[in-house]
OpenMM code with the backbone's topology and positions (N, CA, C; nanometers):
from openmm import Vec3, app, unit

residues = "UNK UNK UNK UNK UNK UNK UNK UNK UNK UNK UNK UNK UNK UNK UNK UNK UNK UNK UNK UNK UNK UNK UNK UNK UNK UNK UNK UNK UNK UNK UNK UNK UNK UNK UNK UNK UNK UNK UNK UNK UNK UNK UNK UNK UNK UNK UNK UNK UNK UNK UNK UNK UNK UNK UNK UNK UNK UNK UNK UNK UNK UNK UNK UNK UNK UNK UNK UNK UNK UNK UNK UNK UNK UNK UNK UNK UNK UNK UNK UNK UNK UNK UNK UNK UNK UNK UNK UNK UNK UNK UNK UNK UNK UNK UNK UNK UNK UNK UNK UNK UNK UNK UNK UNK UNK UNK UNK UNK UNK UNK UNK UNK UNK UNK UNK UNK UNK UNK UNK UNK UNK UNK UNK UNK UNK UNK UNK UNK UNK UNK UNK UNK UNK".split()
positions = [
    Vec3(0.4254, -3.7603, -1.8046),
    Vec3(0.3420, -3.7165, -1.6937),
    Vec3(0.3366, -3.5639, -1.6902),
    Vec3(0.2967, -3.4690, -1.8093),
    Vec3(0.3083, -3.3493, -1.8276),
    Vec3(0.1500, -3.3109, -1.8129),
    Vec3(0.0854, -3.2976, -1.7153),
    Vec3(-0.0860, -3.2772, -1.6814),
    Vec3(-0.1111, -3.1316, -1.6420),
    Vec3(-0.0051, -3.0833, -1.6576),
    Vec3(-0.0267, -2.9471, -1.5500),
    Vec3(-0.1117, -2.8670, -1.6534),
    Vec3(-0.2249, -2.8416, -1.5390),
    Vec3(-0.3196, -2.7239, -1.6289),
    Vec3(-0.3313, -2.5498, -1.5093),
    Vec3(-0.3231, -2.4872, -1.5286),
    Vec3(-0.3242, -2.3674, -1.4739),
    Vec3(-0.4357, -2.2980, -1.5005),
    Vec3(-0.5277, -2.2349, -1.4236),
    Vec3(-0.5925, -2.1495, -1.4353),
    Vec3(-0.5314, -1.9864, -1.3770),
    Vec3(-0.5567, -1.9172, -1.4735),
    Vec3(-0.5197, -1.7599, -1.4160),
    Vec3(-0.6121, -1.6814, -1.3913),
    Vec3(-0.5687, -1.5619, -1.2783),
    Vec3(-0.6525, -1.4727, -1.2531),
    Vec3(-0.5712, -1.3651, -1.2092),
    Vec3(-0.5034, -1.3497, -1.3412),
    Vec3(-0.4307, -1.1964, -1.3590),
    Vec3(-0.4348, -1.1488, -1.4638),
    Vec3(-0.4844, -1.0384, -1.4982),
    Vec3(-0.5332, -0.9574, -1.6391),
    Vec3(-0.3976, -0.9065, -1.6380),
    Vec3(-0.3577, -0.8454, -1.7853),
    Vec3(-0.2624, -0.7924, -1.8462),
    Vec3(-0.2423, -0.6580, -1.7826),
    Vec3(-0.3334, -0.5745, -1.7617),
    Vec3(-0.3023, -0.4107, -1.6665),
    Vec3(-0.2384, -0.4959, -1.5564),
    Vec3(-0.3003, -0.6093, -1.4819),
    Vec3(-0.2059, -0.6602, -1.3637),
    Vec3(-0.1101, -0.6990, -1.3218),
    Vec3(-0.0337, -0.7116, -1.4798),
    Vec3(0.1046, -0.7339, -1.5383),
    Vec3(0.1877, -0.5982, -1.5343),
    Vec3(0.1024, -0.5356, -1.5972),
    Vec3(0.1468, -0.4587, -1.6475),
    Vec3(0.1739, -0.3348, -1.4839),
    Vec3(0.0907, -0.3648, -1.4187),
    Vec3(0.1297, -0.2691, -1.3305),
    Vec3(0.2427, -0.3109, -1.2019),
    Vec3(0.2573, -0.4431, -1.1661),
    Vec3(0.3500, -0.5038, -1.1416),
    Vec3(0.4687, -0.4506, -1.1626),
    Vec3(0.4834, -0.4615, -1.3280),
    Vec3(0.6020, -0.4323, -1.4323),
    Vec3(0.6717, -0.2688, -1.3653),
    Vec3(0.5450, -0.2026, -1.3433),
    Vec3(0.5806, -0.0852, -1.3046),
    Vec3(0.6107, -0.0807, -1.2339),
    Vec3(0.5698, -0.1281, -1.0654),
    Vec3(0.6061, -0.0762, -0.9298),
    Vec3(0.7653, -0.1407, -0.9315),
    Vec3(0.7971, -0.2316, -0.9935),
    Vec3(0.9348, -0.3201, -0.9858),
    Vec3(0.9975, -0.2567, -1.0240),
    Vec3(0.9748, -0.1635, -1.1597),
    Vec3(1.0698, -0.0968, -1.2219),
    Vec3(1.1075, 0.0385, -1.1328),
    Vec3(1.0113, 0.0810, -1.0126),
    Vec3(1.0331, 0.1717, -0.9715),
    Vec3(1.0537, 0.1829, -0.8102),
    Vec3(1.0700, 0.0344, -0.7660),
    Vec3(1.1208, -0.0280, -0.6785),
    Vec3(1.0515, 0.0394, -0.5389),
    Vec3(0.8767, 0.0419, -0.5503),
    Vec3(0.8084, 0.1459, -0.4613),
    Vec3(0.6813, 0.1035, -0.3997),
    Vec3(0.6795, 0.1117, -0.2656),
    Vec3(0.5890, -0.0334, -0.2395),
    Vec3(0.4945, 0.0544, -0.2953),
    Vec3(0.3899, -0.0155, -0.3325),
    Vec3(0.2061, -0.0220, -0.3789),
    Vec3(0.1512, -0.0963, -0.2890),
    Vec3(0.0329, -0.0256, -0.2084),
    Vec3(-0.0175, -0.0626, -0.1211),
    Vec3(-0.1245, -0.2193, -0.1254),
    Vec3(-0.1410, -0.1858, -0.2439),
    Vec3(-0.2379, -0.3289, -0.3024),
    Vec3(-0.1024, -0.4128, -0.3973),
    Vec3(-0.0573, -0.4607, -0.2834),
    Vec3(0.0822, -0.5315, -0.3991),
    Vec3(0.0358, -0.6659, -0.4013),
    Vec3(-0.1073, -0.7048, -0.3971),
    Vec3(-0.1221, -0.8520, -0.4621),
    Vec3(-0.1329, -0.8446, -0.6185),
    Vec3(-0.1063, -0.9362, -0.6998),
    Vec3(-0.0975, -0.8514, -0.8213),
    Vec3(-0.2437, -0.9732, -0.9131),
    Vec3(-0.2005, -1.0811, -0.9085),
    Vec3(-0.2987, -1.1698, -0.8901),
    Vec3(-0.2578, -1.3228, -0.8306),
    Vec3(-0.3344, -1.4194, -0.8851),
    Vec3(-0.3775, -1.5487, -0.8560),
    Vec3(-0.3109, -1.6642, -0.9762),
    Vec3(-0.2630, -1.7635, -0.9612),
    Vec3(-0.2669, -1.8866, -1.0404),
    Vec3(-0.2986, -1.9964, -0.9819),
    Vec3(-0.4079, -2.0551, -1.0447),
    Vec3(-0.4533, -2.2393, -1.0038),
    Vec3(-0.4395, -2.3157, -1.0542),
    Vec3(-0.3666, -2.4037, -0.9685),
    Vec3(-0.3196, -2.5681, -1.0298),
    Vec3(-0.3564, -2.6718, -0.9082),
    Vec3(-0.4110, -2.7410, -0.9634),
    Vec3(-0.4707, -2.8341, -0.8452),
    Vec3(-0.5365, -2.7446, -0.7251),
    Vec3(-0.4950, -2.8033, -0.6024),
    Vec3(-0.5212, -2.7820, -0.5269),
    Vec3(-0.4389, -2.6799, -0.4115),
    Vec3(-0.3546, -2.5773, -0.5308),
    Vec3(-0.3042, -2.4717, -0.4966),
    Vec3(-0.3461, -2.3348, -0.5530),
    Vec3(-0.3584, -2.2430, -0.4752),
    Vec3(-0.3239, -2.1163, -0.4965),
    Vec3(-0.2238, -2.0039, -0.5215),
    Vec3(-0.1603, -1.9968, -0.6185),
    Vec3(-0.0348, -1.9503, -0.6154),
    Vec3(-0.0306, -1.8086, -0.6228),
    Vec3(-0.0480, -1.7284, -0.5053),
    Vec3(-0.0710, -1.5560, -0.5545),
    Vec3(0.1042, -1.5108, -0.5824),
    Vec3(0.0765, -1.3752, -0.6445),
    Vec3(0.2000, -1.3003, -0.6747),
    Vec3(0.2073, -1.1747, -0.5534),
    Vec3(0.3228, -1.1818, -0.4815),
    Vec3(0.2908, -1.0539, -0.4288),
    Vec3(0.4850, -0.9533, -0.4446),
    Vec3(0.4519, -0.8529, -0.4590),
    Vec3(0.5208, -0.7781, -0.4497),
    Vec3(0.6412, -0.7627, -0.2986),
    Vec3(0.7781, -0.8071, -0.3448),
    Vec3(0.8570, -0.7679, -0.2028),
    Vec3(0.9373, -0.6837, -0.2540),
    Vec3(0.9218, -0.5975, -0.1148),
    Vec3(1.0287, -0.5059, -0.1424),
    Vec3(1.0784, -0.4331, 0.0087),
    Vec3(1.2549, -0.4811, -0.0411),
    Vec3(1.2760, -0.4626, 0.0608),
    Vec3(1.4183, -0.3731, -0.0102),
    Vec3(1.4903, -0.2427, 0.0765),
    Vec3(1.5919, -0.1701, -0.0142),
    Vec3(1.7121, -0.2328, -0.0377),
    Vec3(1.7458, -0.3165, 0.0635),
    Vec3(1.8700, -0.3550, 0.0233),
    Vec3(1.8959, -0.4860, -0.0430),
    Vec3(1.7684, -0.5365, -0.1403),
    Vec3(1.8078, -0.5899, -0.2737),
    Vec3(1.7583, -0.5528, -0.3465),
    Vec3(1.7443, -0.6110, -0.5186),
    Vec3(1.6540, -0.6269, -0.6052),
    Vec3(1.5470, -0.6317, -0.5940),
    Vec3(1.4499, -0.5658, -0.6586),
    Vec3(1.2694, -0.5734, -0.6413),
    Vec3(1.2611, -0.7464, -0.7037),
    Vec3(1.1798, -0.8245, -0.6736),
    Vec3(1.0919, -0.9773, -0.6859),
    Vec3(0.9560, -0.9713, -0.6815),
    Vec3(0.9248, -1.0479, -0.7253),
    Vec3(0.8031, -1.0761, -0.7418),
    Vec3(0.7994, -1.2367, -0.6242),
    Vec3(0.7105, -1.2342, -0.5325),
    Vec3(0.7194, -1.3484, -0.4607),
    Vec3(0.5893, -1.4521, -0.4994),
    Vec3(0.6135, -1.5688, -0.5048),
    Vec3(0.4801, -1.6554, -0.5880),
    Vec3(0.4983, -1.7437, -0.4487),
    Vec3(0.3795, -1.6632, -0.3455),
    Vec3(0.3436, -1.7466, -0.2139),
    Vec3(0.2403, -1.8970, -0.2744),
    Vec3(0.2734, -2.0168, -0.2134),
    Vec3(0.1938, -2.0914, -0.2213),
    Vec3(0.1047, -2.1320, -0.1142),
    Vec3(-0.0449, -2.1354, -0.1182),
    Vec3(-0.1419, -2.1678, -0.0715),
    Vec3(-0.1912, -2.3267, -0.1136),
    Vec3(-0.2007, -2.4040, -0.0451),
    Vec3(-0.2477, -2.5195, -0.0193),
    Vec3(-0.3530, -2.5699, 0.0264),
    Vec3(-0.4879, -2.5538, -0.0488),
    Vec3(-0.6140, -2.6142, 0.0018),
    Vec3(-0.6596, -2.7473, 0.0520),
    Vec3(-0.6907, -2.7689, 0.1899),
    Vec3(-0.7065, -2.8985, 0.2337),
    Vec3(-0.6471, -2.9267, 0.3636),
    Vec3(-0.5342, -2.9008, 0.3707),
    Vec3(-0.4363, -2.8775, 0.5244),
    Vec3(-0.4608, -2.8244, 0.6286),
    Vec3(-0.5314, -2.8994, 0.7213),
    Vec3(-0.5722, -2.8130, 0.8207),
    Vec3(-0.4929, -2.7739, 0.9599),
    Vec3(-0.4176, -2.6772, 0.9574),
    Vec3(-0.2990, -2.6842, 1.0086),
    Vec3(-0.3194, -2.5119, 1.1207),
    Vec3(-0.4617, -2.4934, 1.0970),
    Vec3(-0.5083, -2.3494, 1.1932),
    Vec3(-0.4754, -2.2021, 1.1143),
    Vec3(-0.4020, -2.2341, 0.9491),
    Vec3(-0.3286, -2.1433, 0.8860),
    Vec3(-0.3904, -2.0208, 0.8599),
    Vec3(-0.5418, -2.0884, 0.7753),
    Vec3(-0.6548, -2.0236, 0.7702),
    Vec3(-0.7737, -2.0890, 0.7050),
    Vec3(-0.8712, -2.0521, 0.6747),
    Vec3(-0.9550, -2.0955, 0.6317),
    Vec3(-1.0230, -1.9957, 0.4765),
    Vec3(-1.1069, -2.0652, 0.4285),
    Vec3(-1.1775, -1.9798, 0.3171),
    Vec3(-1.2792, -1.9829, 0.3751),
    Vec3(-1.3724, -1.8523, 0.2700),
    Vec3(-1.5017, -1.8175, 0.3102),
    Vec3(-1.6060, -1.9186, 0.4049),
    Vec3(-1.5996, -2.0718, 0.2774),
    Vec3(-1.6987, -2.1390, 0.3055),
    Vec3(-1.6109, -2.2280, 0.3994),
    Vec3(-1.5361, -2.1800, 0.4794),
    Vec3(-1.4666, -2.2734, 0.6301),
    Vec3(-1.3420, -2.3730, 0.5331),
    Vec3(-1.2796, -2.3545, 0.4558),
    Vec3(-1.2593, -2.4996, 0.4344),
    Vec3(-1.0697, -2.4481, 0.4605),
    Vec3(-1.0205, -2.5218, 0.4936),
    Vec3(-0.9026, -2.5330, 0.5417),
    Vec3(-0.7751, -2.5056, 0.4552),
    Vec3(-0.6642, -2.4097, 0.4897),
    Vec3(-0.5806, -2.4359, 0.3676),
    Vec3(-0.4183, -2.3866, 0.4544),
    Vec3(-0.3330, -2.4324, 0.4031),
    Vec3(-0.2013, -2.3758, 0.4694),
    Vec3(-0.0949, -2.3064, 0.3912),
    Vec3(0.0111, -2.2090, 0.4106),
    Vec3(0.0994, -2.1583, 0.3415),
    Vec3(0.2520, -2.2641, 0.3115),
    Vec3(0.2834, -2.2706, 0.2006),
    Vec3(0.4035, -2.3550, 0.1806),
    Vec3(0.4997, -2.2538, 0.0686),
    Vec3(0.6339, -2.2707, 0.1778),
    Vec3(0.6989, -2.2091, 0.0443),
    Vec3(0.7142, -2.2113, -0.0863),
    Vec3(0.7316, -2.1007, -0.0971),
    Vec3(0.7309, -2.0902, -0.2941),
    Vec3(0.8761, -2.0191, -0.2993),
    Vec3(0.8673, -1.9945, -0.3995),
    Vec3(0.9958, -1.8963, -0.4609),
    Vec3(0.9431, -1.7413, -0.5370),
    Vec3(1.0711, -1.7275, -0.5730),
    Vec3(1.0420, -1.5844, -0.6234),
    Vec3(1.1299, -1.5697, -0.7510),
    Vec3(1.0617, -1.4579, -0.8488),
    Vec3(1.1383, -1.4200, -0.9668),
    Vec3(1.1943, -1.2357, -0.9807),
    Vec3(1.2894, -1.2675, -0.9704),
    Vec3(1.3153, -1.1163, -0.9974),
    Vec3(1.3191, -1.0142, -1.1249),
    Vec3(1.3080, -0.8838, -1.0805),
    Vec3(1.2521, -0.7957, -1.1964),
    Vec3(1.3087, -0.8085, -1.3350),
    Vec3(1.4597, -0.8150, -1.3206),
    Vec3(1.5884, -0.8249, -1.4146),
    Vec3(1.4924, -0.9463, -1.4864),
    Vec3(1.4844, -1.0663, -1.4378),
    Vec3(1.4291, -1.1472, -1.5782),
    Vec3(1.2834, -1.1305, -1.5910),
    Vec3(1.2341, -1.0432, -1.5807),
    Vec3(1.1005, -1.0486, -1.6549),
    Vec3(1.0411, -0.8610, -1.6602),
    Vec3(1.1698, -0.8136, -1.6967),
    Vec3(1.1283, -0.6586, -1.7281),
    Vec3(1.1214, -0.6447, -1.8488),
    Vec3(1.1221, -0.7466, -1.9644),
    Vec3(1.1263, -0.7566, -2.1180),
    Vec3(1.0598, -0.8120, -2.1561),
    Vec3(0.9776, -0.8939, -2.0522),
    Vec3(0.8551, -1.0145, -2.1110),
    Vec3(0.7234, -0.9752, -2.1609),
    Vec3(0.6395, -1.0274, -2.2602),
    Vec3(0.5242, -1.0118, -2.2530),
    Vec3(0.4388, -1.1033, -2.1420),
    Vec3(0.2948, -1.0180, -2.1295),
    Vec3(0.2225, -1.1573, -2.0238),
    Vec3(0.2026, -1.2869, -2.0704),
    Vec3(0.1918, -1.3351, -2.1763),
    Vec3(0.2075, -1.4207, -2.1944),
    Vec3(0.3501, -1.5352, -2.2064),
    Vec3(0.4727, -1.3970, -2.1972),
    Vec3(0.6117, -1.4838, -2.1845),
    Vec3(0.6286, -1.5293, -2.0395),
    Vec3(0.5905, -1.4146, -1.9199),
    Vec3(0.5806, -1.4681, -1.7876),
    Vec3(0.5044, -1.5546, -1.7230),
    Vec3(0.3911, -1.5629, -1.7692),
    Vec3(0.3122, -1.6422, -1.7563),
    Vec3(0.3648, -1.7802, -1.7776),
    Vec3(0.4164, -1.8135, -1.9023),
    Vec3(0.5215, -1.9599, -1.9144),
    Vec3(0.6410, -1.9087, -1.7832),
    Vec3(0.6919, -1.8333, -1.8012),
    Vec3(0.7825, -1.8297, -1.6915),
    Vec3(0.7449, -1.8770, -1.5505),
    Vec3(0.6230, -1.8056, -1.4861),
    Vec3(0.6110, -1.8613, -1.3680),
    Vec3(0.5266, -1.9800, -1.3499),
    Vec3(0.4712, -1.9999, -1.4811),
    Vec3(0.4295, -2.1473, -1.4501),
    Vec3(0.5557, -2.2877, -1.5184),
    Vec3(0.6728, -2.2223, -1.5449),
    Vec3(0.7737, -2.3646, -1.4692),
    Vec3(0.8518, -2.3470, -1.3434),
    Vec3(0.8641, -2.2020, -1.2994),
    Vec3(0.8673, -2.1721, -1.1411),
    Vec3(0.7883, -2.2493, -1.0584),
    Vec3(0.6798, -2.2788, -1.0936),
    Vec3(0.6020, -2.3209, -0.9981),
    Vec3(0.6168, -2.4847, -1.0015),
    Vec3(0.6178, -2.5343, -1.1188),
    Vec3(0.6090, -2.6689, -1.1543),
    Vec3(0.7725, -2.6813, -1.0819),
    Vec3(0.8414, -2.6638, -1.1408),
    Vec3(0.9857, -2.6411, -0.9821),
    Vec3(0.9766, -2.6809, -0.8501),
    Vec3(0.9017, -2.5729, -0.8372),
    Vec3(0.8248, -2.6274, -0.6752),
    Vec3(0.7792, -2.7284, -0.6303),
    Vec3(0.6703, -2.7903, -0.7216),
    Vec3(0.5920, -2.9301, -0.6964),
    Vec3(0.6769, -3.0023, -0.7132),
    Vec3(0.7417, -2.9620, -0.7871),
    Vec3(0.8333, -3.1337, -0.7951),
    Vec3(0.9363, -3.1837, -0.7378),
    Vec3(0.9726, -3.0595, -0.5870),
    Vec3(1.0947, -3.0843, -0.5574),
    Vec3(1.0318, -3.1853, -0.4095),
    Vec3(1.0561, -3.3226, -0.3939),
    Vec3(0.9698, -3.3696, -0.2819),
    Vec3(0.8478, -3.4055, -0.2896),
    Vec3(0.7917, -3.4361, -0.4409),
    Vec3(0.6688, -3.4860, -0.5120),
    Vec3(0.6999, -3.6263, -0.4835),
    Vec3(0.6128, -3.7033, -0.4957),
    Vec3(0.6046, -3.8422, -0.5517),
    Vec3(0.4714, -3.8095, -0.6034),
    Vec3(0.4900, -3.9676, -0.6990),
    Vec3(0.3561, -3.9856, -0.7947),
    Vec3(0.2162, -3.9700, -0.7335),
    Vec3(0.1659, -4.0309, -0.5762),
    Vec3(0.0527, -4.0034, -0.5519),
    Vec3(0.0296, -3.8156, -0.5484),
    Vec3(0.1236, -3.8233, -0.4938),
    Vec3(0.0857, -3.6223, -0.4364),
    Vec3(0.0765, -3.6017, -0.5556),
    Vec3(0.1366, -3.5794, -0.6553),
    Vec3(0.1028, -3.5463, -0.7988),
    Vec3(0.0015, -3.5393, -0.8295),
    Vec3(-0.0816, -3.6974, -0.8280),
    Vec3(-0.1693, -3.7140, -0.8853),
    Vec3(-0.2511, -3.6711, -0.7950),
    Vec3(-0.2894, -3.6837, -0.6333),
    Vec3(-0.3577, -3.6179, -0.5631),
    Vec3(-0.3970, -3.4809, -0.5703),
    Vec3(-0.2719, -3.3674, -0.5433),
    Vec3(-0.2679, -3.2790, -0.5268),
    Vec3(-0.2599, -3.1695, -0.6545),
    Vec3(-0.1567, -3.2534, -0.7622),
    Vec3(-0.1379, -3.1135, -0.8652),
    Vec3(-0.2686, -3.1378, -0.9846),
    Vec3(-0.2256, -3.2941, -0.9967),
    Vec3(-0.2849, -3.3203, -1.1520),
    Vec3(-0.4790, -3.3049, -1.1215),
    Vec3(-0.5297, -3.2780, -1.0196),
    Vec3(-0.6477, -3.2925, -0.9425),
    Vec3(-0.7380, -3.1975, -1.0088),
    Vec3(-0.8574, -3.1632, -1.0456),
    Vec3(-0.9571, -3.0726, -1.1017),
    Vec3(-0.9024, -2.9402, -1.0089),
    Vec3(-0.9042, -2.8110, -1.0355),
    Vec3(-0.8919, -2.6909, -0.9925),
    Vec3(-0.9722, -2.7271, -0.8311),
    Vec3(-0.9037, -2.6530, -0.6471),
    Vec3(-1.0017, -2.6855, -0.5779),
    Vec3(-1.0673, -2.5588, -0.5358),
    Vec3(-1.1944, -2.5373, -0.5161),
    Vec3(-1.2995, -2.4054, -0.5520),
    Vec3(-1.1967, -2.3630, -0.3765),
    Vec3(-1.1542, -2.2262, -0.3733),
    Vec3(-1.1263, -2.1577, -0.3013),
    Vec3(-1.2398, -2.0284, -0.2175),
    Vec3(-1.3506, -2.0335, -0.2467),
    Vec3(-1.4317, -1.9659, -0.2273),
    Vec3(-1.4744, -1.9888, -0.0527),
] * unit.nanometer
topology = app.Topology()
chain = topology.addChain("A")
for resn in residues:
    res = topology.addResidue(resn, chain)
    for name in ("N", "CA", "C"):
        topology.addAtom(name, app.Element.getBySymbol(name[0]), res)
């Protein structure tokens, strides 16, 4: 049951500049860095930083469909925030984008699966990309 398909929407400078603010542990005002889609999630990256730990990278999850008042997209359609996790700088200050990229997409698959059953799976992850627009 290995279906997971990901779509990305983070270019390599977006890696790459990430790479930087972490290494220099300094907020950036535009600290979204980008986007990953799997099913009927949104998984953005955002930058935390707080001084008294390690710089992370936080992979918030967005959930399209839940109408729970969280927020909405453009075209009205409903979606809610669910925890995600986070990766810190130490393991991915040596990676290429394409090594993190596998990295945070079994971070994420982590996630789904903790409290999955087979329908949500198949409902929610294994599901065509859902248009966020």
């Amino acid at each position: 049951m290995n279906n997971y398909r990901f779509k990305w929407n983070m270019a390599e400078e977006q890696f790459s500049r990430m790479k930087d603010t972490l290494s220099k542990n300094c907020f950036d005002a535009n600290n979204v860095y980008g986007h990953c889609l799997i099913g009927k999630y949104d998984i953005e990256f955002v930058f935390e930083h707080e001084a008294e730990i390690p710089p992370k990278i936080l992979l918030n999850f967005y959930h399209l469909g839940i109408n729970s008042g969280y927020g909405y997209t453009k075209s009205g359609q409903p979606y809610d925030y669910e925890d995600g996790t986070s990766i810190s700088y130490e393991s991915i200050k040596d990676l290429s984008f394409e090594s993190f990229k596998d990295k945070a997409e079994a971070e994420i698959i982590k996630v789904l699966l903790l409290n999955s059953d087979e329908w949500y799976l198949k409902n929610e992850v294994f599901c065509d990309f859902a248009d966020w627009r």
